[in-house]
py3Dmol code that shows the C-alpha trace and the ligand (Angstrom):
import py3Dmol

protein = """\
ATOM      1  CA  UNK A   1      64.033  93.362  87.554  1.00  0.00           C
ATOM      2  CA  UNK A   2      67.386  91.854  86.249  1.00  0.00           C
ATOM      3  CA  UNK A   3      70.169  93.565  87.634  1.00  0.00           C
ATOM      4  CA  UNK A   4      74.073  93.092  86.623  1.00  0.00           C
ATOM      5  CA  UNK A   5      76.433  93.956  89.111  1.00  0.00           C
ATOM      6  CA  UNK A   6      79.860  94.296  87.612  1.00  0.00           C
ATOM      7  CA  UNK A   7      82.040  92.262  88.529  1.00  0.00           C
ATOM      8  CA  UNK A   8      82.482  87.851  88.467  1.00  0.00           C
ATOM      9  CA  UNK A   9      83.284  88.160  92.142  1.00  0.00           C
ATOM     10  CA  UNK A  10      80.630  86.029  93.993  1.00  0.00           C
ATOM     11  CA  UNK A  11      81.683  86.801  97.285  1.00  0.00           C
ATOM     12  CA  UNK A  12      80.334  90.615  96.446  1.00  0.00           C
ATOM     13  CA  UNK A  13      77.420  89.460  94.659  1.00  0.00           C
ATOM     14  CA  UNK A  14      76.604  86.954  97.931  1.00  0.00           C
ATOM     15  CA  UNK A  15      76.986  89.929 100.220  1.00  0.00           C
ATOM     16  CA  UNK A  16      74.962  92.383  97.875  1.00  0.00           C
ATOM     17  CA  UNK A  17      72.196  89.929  97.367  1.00  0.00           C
ATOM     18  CA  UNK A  18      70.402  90.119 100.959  1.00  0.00           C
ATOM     19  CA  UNK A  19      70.014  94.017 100.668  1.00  0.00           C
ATOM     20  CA  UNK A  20      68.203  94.184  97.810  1.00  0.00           C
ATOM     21  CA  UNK A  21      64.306  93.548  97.769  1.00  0.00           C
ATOM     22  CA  UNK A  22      62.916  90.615  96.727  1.00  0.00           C
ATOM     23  CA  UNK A  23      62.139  92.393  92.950  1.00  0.00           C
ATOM     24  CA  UNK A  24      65.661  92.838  92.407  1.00  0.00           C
ATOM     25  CA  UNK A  25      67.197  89.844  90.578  1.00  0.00           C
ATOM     26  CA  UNK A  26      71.155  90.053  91.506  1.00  0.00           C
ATOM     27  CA  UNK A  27      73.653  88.388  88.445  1.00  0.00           C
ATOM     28  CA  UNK A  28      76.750  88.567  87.813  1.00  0.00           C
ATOM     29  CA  UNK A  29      78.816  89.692  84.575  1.00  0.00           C
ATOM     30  CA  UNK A  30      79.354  85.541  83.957  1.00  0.00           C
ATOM     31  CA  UNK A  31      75.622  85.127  85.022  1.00  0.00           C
ATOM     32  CA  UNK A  32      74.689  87.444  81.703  1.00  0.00           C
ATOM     33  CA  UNK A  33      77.267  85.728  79.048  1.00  0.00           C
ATOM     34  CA  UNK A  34      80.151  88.604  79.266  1.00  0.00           C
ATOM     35  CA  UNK A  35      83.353  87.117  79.926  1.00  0.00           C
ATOM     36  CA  UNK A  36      85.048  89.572  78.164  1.00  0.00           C
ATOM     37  CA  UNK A  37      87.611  92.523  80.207  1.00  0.00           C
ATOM     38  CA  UNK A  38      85.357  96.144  80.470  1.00  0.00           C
ATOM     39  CA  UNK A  39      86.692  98.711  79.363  1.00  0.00           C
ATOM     40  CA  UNK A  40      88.460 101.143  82.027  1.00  0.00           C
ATOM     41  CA  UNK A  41      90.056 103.814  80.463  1.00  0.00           C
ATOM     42  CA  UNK A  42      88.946 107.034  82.146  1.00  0.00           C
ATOM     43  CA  UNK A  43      90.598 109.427  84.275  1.00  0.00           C
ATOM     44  CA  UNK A  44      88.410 109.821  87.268  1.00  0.00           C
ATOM     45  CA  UNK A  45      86.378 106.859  89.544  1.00  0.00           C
ATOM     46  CA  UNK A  46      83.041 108.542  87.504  1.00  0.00           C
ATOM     47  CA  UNK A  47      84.326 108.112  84.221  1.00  0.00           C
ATOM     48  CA  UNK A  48      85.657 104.543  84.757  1.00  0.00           C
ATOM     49  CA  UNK A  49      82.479 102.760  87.090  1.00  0.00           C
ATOM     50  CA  UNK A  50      80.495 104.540  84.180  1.00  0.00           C
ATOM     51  CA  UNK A  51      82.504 102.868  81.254  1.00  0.00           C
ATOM     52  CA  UNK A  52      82.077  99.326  82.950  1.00  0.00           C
ATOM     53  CA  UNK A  53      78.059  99.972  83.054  1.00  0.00           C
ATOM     54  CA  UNK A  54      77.392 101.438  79.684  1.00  0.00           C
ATOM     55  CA  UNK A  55      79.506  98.397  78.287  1.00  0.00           C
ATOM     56  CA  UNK A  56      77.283  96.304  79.858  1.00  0.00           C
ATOM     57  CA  UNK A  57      73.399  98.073  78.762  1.00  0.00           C
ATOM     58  CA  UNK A  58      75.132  98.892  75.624  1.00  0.00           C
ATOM     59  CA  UNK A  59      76.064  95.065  74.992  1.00  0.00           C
ATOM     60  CA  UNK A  60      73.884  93.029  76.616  1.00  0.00           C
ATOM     61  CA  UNK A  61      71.100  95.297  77.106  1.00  0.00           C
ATOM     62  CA  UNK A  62      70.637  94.309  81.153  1.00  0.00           C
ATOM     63  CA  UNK A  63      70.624  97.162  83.559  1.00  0.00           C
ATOM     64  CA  UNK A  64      73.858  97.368  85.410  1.00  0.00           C
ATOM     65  CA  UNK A  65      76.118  98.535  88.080  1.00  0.00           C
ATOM     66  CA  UNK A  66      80.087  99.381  88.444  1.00  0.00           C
ATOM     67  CA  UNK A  67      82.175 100.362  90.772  1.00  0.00           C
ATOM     68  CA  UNK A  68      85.409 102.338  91.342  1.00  0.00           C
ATOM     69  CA  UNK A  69      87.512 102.831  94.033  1.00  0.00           C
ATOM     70  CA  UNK A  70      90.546 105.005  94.971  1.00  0.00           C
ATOM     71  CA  UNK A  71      92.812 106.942  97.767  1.00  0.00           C
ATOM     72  CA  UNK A  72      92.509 110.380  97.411  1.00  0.00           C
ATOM     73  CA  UNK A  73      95.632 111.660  99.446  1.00  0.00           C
ATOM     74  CA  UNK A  74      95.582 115.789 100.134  1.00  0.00           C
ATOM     75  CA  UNK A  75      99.136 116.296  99.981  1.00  0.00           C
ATOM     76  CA  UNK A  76      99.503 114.619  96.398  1.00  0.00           C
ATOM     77  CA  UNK A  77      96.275 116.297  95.066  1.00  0.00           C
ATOM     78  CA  UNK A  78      94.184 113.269  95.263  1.00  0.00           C
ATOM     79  CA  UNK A  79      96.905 110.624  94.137  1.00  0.00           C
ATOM     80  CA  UNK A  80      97.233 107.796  93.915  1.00  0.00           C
ATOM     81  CA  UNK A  81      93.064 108.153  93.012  1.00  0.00           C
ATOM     82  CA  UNK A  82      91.817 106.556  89.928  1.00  0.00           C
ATOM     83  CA  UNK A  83      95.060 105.128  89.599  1.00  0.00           C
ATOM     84  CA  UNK A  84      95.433 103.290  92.752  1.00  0.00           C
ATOM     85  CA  UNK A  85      95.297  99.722  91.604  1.00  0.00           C
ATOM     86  CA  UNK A  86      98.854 100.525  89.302  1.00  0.00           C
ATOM     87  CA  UNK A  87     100.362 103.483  90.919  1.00  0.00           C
ATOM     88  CA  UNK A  88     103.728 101.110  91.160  1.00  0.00           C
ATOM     89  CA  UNK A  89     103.145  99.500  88.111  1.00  0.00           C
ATOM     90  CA  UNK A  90     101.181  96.974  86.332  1.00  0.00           C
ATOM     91  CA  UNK A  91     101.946  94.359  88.731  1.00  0.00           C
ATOM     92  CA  UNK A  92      99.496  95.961  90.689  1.00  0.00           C
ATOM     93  CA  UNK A  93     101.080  95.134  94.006  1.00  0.00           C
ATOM     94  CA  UNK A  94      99.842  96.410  97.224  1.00  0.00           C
ATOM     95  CA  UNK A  95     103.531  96.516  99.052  1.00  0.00           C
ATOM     96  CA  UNK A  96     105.070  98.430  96.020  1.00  0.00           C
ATOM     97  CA  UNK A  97     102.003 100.617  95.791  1.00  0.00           C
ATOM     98  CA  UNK A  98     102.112 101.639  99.444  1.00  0.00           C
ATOM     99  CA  UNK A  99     106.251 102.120  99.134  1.00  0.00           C
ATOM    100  CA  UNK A 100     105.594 104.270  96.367  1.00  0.00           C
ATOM    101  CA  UNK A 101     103.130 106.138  98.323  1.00  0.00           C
ATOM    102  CA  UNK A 102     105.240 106.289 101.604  1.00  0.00           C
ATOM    103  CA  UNK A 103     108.288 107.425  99.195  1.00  0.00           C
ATOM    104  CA  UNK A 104     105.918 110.085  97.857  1.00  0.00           C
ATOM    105  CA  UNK A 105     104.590 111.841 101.054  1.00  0.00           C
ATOM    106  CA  UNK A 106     108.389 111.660 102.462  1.00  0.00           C
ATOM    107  CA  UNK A 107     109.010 115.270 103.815  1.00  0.00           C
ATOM    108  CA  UNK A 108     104.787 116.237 103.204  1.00  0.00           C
ATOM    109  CA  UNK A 109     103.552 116.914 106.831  1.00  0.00           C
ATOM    110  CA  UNK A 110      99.805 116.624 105.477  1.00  0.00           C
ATOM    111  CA  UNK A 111      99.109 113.121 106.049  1.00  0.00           C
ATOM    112  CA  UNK A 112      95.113 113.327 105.763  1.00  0.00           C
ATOM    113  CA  UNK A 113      93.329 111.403 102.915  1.00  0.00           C
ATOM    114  CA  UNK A 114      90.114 109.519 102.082  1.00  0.00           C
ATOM    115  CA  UNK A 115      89.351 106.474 100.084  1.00  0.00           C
ATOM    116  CA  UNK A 116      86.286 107.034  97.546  1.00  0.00           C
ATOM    117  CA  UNK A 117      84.183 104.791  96.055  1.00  0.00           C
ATOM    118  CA  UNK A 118      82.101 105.817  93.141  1.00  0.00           C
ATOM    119  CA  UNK A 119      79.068 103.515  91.552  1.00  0.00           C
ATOM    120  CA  UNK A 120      77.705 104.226  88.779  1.00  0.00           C
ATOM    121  CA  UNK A 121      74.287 102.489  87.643  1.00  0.00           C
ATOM    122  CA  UNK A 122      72.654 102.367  84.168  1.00  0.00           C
ATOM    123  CA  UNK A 123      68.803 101.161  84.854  1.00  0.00           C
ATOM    124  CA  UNK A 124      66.922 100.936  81.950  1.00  0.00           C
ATOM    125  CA  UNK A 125      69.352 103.366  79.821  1.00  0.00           C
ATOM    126  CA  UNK A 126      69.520 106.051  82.691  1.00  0.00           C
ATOM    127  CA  UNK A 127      72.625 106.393  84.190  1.00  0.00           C
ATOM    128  CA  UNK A 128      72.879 107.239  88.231  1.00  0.00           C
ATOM    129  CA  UNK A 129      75.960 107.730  90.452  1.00  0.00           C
ATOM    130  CA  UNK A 130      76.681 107.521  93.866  1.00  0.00           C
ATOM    131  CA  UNK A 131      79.491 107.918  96.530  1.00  0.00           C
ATOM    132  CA  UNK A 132      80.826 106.803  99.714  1.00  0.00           C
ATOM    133  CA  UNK A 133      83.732 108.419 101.113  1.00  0.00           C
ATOM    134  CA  UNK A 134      86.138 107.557 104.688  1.00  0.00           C
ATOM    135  CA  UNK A 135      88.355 109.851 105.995  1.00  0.00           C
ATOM    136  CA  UNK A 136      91.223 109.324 107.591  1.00  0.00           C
ATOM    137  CA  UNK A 137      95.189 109.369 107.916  1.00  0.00           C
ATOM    138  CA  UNK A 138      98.227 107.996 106.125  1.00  0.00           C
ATOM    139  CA  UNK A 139     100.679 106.028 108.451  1.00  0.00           C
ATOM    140  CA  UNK A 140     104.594 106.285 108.356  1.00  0.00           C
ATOM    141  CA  UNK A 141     104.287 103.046 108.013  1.00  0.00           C
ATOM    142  CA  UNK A 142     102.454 100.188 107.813  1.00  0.00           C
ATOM    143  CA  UNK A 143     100.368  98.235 110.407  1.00  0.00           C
ATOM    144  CA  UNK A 144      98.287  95.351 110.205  1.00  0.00           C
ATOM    145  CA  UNK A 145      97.739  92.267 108.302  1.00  0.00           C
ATOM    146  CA  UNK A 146      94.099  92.179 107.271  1.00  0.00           C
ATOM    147  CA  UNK A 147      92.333  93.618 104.420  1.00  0.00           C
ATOM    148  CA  UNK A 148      93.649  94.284 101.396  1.00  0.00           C
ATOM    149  CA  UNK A 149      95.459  97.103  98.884  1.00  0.00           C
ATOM    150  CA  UNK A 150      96.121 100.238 101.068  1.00  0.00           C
ATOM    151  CA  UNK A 151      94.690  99.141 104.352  1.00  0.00           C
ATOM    152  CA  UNK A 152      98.026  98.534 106.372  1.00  0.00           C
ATOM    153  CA  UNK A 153      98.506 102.627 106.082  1.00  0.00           C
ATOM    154  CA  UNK A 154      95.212 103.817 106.717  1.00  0.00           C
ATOM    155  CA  UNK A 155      93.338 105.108 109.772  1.00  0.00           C
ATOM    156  CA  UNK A 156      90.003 106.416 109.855  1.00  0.00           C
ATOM    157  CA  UNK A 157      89.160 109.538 111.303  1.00  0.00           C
ATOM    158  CA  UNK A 158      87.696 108.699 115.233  1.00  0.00           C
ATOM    159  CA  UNK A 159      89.778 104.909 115.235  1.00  0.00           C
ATOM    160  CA  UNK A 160      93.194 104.113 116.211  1.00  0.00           C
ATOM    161  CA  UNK A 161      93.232 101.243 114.016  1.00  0.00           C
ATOM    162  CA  UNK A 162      94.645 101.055 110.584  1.00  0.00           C
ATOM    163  CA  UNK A 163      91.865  99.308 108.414  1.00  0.00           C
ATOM    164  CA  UNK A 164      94.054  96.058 107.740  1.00  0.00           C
ATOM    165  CA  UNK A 165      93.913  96.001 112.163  1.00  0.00           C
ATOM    166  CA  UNK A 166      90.275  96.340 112.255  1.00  0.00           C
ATOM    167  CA  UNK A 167      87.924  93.051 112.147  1.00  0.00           C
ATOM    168  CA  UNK A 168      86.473  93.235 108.367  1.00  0.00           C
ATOM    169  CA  UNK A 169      83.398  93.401 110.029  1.00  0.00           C
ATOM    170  CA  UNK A 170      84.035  96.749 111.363  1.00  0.00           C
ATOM    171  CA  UNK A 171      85.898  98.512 108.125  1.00  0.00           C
ATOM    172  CA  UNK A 172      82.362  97.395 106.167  1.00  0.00           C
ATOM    173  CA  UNK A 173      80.077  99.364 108.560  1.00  0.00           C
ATOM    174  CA  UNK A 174      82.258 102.501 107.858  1.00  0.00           C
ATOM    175  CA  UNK A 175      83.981 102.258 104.803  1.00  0.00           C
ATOM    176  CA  UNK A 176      83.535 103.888 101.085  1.00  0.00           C
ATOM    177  CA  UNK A 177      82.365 100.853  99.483  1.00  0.00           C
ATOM    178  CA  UNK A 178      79.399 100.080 102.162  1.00  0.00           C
ATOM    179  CA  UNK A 179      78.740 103.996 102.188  1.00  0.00           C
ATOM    180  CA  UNK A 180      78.637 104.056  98.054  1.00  0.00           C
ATOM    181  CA  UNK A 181      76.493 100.614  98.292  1.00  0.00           C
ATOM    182  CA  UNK A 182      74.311 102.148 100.715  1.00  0.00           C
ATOM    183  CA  UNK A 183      73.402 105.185  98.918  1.00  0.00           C
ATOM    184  CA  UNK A 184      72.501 102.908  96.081  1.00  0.00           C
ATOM    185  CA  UNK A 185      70.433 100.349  97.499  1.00  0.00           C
ATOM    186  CA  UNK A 186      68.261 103.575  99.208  1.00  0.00           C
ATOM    187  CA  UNK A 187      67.971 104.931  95.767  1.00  0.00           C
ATOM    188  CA  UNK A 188      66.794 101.292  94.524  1.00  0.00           C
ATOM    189  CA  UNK A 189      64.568 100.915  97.035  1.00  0.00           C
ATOM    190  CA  UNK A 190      62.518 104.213  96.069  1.00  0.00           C
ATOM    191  CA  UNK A 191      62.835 103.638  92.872  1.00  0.00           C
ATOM    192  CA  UNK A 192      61.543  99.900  92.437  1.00  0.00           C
TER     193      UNK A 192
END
"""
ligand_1 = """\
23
IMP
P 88.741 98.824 92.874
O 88.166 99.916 92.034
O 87.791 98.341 93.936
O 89.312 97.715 92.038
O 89.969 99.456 93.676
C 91.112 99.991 93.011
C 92.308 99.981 93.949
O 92.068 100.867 95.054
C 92.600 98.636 94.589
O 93.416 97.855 93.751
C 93.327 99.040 95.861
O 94.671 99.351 95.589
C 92.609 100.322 96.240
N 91.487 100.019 97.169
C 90.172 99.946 96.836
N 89.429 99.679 97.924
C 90.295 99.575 98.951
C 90.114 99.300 100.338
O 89.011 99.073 100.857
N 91.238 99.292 101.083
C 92.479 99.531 100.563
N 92.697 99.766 99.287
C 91.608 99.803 98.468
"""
view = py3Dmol.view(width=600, height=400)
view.addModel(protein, "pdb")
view.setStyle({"model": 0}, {"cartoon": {"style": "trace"}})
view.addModel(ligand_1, "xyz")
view.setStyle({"model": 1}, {"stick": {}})
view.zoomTo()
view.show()
């Protein structure tokens, strides 16, 4: 079976690749001809991974995967969430989007949020979606240089590291993304 996964990004696809069985042919949106942007225009992580994977049965006909990802934080009634990329603006910057953030929970005593990753899959026409949540904490401030987008402010419940301190190793054995990925390569593997 072909299988698109969403995105040109070939260190995902690499790292996606060795979890699949051997039936499961791995390409990427390049590796099927689209070079064009998907569309992403929804208001919630379903609605958007689902967009990017209907684009891609409904153009190209290949069965497909998308993802999205956001921080859900409790006090803000799951802001930044599907908007997390931009919540600063479309510069999409990581140290304005965490300033915004920290300016936003100023005063809020509820610091406890969760990053959530949805996937959604269209295989042979039939849509499927997953999801992989962390909990955790927002910092006052923020610690560590690793990772990427909101890391520096984030602590998982049962760590004392923020995910940017954490070896990358160790934030991919608990985070959304590896839970969401999970829960679709187990569905894959019944299935096919
Ligand atoms: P995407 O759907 O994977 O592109 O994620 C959307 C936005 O959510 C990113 O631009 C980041 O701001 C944030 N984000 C997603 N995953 C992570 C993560 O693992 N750590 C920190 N921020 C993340």
């Amino acid at each position: 079976m072909n299988l698109c996964m969403a995105t040109n990004n070939a260190h995902k696809i690499a790292e996606m690749k060795p979890l699949l069985s051997a039936s499961v042919q791995l390409v990427s949106l390049a590796g099927i001809g689209c070079h064009e942007e998907l569309p992403e225009t929804g208001d919630t992580l379903e609605a958007n991974s689902g967009q990017k994977a209907q684009y891609v049965w409904d153009h190209y006909g290949v069965s497909c995967f998308a993802d999205d990802t956001g921080l859900e934080v409790e006090a803000l009634d799951g802001e930044p969430g599907v908007y997390s990329a931009m919540y600063a603006g479309p510069q999409r910057d990581s140290g304005d989007n965490m300033r915004r953030l920290l300016r936003k929970l100023e005063g809020k005593e509820n610091c406890k949020a969760q990053f959530r990753t949805c996937i959604t899959l269209i295989l042979n026409g039939e849509k499927y979606q997953f999801e992989g949540v962390v909990k955790g904490t927002i910092l006052e401030a923020p610690r560590g240089t690793g990772g990427f987008g909101y890391d520096p402010l984030f602590v998982p419940d049962g760590y004392a590291q923020t995910f940017a301190e954490m070896p990358l190793a160790e934030k991919n054995k608990i985070s959304h993304r590896s839970r969401a990925v999970q829960e679709l390569i187990g569905f894959l593997g019944r299935v096919g």
